[in-house]
Structures are given as structure tokens and as C-alpha cells.
ROKOLDREN-639861 format. One record per atom (N, C-alpha, C, O): atom name; x, y, z; residue in three letters. Coordinates in steps of 0.02 Angstrom, whole numbers. Last residue first. Layout:
BEGIN
+-------+--------+--------+--------+---------+
| atomo |     c1 |     c2 |     c3 | residuo |
+-------+--------+--------+--------+---------+
|    CA |      X |      Y |      Z |     ALA |
...
+-------+--------+--------+--------+---------+
This chain:
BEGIN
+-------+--------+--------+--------+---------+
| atomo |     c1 |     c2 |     c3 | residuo |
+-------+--------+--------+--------+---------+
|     N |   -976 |   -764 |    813 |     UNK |
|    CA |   -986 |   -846 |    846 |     UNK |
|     C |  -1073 |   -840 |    810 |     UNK |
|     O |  -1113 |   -886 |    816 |     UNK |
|     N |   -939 |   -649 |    770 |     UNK |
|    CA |   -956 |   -684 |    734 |     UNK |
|     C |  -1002 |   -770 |    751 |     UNK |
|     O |  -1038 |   -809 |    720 |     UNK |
|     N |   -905 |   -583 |    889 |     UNK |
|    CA |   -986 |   -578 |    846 |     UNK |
|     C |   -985 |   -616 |    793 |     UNK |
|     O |  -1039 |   -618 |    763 |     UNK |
|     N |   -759 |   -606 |    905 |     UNK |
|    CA |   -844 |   -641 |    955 |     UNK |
|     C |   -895 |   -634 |    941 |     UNK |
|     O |   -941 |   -665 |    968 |     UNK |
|     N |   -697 |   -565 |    801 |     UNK |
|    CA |   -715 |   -637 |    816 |     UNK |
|     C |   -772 |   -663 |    858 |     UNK |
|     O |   -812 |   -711 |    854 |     UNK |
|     N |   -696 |   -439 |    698 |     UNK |
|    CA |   -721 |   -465 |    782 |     UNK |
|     C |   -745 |   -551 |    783 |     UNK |
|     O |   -797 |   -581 |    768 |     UNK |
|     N |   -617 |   -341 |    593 |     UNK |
|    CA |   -647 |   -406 |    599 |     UNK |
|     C |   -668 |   -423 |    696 |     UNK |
|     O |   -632 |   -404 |    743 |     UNK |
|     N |   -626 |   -198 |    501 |     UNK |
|    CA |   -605 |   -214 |    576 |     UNK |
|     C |   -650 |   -289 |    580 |     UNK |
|     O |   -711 |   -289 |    572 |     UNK |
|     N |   -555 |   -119 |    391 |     UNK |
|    CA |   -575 |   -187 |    415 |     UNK |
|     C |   -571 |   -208 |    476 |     UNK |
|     O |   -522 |   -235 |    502 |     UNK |
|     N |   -535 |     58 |    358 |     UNK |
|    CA |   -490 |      3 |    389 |     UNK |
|     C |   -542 |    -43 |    411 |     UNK |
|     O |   -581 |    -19 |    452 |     UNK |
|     N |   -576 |    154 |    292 |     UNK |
|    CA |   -552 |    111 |    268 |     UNK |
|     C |   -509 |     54 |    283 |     UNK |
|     O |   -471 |     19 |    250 |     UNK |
|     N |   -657 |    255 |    366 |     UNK |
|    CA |   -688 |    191 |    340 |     UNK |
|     C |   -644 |    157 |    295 |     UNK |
|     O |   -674 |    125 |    253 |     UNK |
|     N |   -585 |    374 |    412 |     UNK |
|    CA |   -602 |    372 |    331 |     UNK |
|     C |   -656 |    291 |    316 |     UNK |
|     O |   -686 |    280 |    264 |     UNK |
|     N |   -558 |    316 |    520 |     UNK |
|    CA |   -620 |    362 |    509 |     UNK |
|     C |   -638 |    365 |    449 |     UNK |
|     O |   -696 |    360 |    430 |     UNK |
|     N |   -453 |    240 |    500 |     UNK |
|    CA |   -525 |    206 |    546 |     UNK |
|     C |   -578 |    255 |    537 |     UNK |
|     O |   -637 |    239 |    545 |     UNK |
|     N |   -369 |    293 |    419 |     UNK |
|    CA |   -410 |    257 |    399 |     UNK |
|     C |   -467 |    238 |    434 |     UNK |
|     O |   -521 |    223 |    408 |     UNK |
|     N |   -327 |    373 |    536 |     UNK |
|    CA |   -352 |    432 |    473 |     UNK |
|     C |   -398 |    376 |    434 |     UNK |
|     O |   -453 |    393 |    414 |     UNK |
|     N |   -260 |    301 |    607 |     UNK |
|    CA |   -318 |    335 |    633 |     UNK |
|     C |   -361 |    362 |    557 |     UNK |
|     O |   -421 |    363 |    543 |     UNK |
|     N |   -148 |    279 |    548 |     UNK |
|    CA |   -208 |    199 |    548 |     UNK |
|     C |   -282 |    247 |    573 |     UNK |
|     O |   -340 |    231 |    561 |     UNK |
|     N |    -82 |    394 |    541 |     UNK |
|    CA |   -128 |    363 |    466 |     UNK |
|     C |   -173 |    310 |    474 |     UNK |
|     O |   -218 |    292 |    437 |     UNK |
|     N |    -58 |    397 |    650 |     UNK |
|    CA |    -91 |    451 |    610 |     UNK |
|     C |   -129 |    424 |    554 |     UNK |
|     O |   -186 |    431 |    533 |     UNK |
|     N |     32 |    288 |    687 |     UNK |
|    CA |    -41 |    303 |    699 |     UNK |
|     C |    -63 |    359 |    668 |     UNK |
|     O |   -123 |    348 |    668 |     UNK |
|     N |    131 |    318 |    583 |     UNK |
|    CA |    104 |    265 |    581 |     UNK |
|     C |     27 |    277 |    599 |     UNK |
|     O |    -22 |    278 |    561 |     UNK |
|     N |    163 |    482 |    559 |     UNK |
|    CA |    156 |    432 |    600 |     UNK |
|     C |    111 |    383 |    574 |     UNK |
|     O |     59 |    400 |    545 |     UNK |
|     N |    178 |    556 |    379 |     UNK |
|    CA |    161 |    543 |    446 |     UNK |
|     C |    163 |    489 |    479 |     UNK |
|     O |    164 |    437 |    446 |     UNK |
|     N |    364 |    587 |    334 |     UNK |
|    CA |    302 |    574 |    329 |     UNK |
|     C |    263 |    555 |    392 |     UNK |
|     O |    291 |    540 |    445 |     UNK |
|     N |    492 |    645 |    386 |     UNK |
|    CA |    439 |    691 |    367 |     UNK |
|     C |    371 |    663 |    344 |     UNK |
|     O |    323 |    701 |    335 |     UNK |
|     N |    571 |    532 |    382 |     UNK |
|    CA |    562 |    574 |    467 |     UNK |
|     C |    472 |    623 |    450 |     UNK |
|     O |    421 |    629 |    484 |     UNK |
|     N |    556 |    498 |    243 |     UNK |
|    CA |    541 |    444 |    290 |     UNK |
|     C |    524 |    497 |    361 |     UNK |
|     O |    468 |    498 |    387 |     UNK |
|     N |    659 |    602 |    202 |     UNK |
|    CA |    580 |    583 |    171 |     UNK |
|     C |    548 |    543 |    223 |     UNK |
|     O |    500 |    573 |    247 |     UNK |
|     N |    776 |    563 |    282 |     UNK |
|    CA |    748 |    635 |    296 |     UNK |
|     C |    654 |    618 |    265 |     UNK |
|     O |    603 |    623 |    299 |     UNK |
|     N |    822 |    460 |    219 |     UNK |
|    CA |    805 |    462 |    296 |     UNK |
|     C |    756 |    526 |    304 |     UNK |
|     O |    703 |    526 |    334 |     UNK |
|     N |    838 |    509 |     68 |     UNK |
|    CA |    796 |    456 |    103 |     UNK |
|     C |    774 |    450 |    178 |     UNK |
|     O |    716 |    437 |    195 |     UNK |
|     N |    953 |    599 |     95 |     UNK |
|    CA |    865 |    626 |     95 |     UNK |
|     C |    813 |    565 |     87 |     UNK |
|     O |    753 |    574 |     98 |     UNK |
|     N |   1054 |    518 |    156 |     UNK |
|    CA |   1021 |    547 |    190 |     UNK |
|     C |    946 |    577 |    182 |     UNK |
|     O |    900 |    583 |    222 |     UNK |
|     N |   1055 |    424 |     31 |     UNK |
|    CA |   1024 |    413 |     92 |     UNK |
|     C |    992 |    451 |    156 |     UNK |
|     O |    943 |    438 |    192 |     UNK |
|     N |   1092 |    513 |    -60 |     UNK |
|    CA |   1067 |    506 |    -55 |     UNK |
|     C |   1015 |    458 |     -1 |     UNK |
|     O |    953 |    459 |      3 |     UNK |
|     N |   1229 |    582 |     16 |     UNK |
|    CA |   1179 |    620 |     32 |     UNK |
|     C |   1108 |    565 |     -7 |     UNK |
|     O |   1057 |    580 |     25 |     UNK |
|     N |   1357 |    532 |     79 |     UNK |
|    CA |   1310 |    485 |     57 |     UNK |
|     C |   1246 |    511 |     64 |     UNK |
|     O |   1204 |    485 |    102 |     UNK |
|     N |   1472 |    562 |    156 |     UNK |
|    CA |   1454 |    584 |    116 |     UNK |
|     C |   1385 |    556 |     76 |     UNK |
|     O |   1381 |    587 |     23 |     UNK |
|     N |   1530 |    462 |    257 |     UNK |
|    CA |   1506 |    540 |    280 |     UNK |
|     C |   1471 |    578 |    216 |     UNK |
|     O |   1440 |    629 |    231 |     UNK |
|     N |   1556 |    356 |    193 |     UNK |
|    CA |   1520 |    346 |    270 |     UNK |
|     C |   1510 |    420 |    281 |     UNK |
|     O |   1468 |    431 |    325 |     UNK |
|     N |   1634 |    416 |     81 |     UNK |
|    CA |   1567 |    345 |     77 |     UNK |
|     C |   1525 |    361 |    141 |     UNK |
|     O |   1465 |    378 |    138 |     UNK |
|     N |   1743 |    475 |    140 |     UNK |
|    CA |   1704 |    493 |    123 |     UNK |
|     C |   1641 |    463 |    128 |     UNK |
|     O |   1599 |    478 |    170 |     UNK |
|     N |   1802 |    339 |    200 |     UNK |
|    CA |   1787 |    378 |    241 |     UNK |
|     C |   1746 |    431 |    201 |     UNK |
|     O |   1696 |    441 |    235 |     UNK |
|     N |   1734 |    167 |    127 |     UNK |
|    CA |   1780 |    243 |    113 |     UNK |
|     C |   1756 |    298 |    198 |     UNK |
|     O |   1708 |    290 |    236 |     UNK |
|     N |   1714 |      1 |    121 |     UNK |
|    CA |   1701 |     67 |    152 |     UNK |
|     C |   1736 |    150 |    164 |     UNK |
|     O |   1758 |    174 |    217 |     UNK |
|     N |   1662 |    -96 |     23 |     UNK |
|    CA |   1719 |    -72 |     43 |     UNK |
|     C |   1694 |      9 |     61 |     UNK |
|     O |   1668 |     54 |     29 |     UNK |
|     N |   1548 |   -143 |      3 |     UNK |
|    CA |   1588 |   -192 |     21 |     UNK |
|     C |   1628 |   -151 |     57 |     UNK |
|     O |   1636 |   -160 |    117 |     UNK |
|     N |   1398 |    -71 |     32 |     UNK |
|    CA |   1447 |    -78 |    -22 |     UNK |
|     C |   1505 |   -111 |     28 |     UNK |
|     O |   1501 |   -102 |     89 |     UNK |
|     N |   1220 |     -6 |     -2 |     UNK |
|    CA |   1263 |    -39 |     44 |     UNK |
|     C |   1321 |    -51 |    -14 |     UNK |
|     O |   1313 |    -47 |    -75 |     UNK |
|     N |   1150 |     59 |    -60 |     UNK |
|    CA |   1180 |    114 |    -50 |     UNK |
|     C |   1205 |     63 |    -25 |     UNK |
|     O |   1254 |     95 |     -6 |     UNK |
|     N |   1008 |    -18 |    -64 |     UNK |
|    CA |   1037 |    -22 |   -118 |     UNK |
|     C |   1103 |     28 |   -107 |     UNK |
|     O |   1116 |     47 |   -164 |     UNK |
|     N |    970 |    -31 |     77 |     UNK |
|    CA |   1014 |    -84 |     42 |     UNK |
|     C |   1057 |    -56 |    -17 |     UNK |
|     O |   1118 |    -65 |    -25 |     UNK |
|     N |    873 |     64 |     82 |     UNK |
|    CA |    963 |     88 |     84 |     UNK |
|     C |   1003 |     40 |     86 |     UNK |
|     O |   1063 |     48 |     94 |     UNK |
|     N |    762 |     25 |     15 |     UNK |
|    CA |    785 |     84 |     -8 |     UNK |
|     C |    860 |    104 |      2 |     UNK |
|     O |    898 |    137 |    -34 |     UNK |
|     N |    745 |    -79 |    136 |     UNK |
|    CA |    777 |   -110 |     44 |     UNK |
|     C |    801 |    -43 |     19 |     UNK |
|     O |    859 |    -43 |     -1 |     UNK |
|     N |    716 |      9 |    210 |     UNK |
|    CA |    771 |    -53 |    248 |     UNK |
|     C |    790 |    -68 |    153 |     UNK |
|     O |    844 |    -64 |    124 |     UNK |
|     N |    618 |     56 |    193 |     UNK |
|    CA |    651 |     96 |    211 |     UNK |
|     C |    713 |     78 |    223 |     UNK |
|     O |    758 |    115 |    241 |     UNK |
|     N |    539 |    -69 |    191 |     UNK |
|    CA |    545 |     -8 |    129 |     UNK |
|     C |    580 |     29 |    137 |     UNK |
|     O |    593 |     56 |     83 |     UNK |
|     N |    533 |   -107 |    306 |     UNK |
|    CA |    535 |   -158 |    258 |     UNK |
|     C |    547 |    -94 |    214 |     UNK |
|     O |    605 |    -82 |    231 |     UNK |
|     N |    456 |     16 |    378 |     UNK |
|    CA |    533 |    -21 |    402 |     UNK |
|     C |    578 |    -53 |    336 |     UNK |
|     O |    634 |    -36 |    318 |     UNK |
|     N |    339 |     17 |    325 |     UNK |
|    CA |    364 |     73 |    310 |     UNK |
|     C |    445 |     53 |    313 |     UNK |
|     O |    486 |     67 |    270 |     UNK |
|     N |    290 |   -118 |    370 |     UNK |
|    CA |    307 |   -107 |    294 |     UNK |
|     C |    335 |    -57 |    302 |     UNK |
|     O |    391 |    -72 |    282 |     UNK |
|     N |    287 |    -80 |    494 |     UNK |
|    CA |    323 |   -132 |    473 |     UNK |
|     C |    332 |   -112 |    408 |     UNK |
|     O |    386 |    -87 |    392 |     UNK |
|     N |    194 |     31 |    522 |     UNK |
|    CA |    262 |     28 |    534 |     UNK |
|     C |    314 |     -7 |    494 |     UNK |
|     O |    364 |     17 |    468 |     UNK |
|     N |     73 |    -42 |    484 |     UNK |
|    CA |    104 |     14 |    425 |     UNK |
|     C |    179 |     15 |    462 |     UNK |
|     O |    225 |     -2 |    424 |     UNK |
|     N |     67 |   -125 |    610 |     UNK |
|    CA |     61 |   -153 |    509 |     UNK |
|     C |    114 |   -119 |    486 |     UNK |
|     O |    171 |   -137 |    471 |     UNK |
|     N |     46 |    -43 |    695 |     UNK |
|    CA |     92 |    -79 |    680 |     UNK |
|     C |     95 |   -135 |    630 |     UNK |
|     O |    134 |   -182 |    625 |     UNK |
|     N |    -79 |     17 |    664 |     UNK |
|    CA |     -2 |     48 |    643 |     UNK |
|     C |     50 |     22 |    656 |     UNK |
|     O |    103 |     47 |    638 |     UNK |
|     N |   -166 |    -72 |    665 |     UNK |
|    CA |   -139 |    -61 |    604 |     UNK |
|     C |    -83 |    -36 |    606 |     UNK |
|     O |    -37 |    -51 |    567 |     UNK |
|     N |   -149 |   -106 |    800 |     UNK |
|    CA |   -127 |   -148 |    748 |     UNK |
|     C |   -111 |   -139 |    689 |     UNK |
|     O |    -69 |   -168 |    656 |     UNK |
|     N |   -210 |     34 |    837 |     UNK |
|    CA |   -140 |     14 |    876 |     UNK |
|     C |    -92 |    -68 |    820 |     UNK |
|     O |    -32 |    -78 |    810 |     UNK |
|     N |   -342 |     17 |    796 |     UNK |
|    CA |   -288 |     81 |    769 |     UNK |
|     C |   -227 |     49 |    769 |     UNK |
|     O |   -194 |     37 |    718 |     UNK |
|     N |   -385 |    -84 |    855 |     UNK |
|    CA |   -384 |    -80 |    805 |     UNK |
|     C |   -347 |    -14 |    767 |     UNK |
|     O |   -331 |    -11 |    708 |     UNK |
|     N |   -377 |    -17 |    995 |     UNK |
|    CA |   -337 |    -81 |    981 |     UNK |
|     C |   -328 |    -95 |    891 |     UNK |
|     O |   -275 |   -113 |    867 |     UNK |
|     N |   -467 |     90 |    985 |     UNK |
|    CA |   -403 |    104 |    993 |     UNK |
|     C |   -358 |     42 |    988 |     UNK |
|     O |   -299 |     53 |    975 |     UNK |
|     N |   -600 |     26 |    969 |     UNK |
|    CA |   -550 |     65 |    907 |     UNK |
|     C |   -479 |     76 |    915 |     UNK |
|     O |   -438 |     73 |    870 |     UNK |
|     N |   -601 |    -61 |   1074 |     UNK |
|    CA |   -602 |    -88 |   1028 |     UNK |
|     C |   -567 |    -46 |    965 |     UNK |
|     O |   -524 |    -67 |    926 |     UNK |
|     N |   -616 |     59 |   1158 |     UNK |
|    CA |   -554 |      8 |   1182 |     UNK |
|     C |   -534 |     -8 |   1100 |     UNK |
|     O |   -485 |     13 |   1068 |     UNK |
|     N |   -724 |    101 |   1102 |     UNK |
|    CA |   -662 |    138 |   1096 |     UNK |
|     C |   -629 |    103 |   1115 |     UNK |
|     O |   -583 |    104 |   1074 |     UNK |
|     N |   -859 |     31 |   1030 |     UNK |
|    CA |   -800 |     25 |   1103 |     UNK |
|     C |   -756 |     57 |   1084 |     UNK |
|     O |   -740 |     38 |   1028 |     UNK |
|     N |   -910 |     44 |    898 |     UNK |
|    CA |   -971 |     46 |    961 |     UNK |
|     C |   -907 |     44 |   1011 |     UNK |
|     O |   -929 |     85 |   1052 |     UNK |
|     N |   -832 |     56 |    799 |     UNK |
|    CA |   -841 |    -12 |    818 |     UNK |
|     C |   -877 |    -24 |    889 |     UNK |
|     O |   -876 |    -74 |    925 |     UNK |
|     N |   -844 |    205 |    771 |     UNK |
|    CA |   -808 |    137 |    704 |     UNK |
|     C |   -841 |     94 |    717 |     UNK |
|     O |   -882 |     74 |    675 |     UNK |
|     N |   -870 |    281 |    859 |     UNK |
|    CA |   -931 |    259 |    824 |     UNK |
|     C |   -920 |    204 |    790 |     UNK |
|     O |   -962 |    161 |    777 |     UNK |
|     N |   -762 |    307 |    912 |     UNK |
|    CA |   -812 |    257 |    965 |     UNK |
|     C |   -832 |    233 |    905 |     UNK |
|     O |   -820 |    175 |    890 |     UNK |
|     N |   -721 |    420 |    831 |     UNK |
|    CA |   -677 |    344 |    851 |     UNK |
|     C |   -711 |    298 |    888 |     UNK |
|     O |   -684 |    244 |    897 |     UNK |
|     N |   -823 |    503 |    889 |     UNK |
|    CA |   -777 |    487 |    822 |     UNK |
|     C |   -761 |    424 |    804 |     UNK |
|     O |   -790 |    385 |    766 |     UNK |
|     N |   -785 |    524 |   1019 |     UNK |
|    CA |   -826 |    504 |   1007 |     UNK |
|     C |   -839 |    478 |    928 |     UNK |
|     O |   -869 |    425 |    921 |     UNK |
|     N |   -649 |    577 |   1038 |     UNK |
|    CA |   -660 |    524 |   1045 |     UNK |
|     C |   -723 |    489 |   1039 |     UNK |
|     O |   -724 |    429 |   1052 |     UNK |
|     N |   -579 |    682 |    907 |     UNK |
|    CA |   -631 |    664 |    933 |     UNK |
|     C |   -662 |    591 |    958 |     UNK |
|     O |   -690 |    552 |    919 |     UNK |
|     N |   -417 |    705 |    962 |     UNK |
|    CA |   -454 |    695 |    919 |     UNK |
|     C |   -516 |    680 |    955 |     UNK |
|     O |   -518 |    668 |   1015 |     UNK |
|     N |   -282 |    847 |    907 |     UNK |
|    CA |   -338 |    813 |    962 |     UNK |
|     C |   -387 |    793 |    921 |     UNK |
|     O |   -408 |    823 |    871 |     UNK |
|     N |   -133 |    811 |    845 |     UNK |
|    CA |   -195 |    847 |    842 |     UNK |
|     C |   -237 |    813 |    910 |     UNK |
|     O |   -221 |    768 |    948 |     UNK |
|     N |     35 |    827 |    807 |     UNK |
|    CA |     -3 |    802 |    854 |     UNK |
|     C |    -71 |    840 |    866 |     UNK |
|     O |    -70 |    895 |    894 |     UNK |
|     N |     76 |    820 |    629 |     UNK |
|    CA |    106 |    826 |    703 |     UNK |
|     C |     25 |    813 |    725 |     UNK |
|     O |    -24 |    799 |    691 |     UNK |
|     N |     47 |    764 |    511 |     UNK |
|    CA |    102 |    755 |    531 |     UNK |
|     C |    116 |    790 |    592 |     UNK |
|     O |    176 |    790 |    609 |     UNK |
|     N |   -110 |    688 |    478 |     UNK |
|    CA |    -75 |    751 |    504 |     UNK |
|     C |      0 |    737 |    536 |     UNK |
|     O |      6 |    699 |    584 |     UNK |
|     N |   -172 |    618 |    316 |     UNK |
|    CA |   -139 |    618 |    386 |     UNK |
|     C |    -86 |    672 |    418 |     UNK |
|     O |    -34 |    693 |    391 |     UNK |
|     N |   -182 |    560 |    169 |     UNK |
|    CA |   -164 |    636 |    225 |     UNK |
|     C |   -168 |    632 |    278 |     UNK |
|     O |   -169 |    693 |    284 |     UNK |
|     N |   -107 |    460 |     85 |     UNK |
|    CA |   -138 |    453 |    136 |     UNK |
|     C |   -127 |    536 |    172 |     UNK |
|     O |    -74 |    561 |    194 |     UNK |
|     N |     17 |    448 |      5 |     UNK |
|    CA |    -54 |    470 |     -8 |     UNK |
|     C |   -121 |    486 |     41 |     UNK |
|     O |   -172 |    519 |     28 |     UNK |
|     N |     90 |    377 |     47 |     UNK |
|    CA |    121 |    432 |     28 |     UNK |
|     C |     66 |    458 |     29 |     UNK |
|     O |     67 |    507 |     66 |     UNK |
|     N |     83 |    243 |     65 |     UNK |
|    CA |     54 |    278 |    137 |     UNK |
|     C |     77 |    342 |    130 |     UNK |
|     O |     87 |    376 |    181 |     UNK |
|     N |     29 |    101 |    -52 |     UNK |
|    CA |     56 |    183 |    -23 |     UNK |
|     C |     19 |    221 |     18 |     UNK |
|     O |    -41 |    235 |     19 |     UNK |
|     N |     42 |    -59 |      0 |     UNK |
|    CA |      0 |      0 |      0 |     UNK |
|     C |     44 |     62 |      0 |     UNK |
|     O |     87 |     73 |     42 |     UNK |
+-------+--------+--------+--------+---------+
């Protein structure tokens, strides 16, 4: 999934906890379901962020190499500047685009 697209607030807002009730009738319940997704999106963001500077890895290590290596750095830098994980799992639970499955209603 791209999480480039996703608007989500990159710093810290207040949110409406009544909002967030409504997803799944329990706020426990939303806030656990936030809390998984963003540790979803974490992961992949990790996984992507982890192959992006593979490709900058190299056998032999220069002292320039290790101090100079601006395209990694604006890779790190793109990555600091997008939003939080939870920002965005939140932004889906409202947007309605996050699946929230419940095992005990299903029985």
C-alpha cells in the first residue's frame, strides 16, 4: 500500500473520541484496532526503508562513503517527514477504510 497518499496530520492533533467510538461501538475496541494497524504500516514502512538503503550498501568502506552519502540521507529525511504510523491507521479508521474483523460476533 502507499502511505504517501494518505493525508494524515504530521504533528499532534486532538481527536474526537466520540468519532472513534462510532467505528466499532468501544473505543477500547477502536483504539486496539488503530494500535494494529499501525503496527502493520510501521512494518512495511521499516521493510521499505530497509531495501531503499540496501541499495547504497557496499563492500568497501571509504571515509568519504560513510560521511558523504547524501542520497540516503534525503531518504532518511523523506521517511522522518512522513506521517506517524498512527496518524494514518487513525485517518483510515475514520475514513472507513480500515477492516475491523471481531471474532466474538461472529460466533
Amino acid at each position: 500500500m502507499n502511505f504517501k497518499n494518505i493525508t494524515a496530520e504530521k504533528s499532534t492533533v486532538t481527536r474526537d473520541t466520540i468519532r472513534i467510538e462510532e467505528k466499532t461501538g468501544n473505543i477500547y475496541q477502536s483504539i486496539a484496532a488503530i494500535s494494529k494497524r499501525a503496527n502493520q504500516i510501521s512494518a512495511t514502512l521499516k521493510e521499505e526503508l530497509t531495501q531503499k538503503l540496501q541499495e547504497f550498501n557496499t563492500t568497501t568502506d571509504n571515509l568519504e562513503e560513510i560521511f558523504e552519502n547524501r542520497e540516503q540521507i534525503e531518504i532518511s529525511r523523506h521517511y522522518e517527514k512522513m506521517a506517524k504510523p498512527t496518524a494514518i491507521a487513525t485517518q483510515e479508521l475514520l475514513e472507513d477504510k480500515l477492516f475491523i474483523r471481531n471474532p466474538e460476533s461472529e460466533k
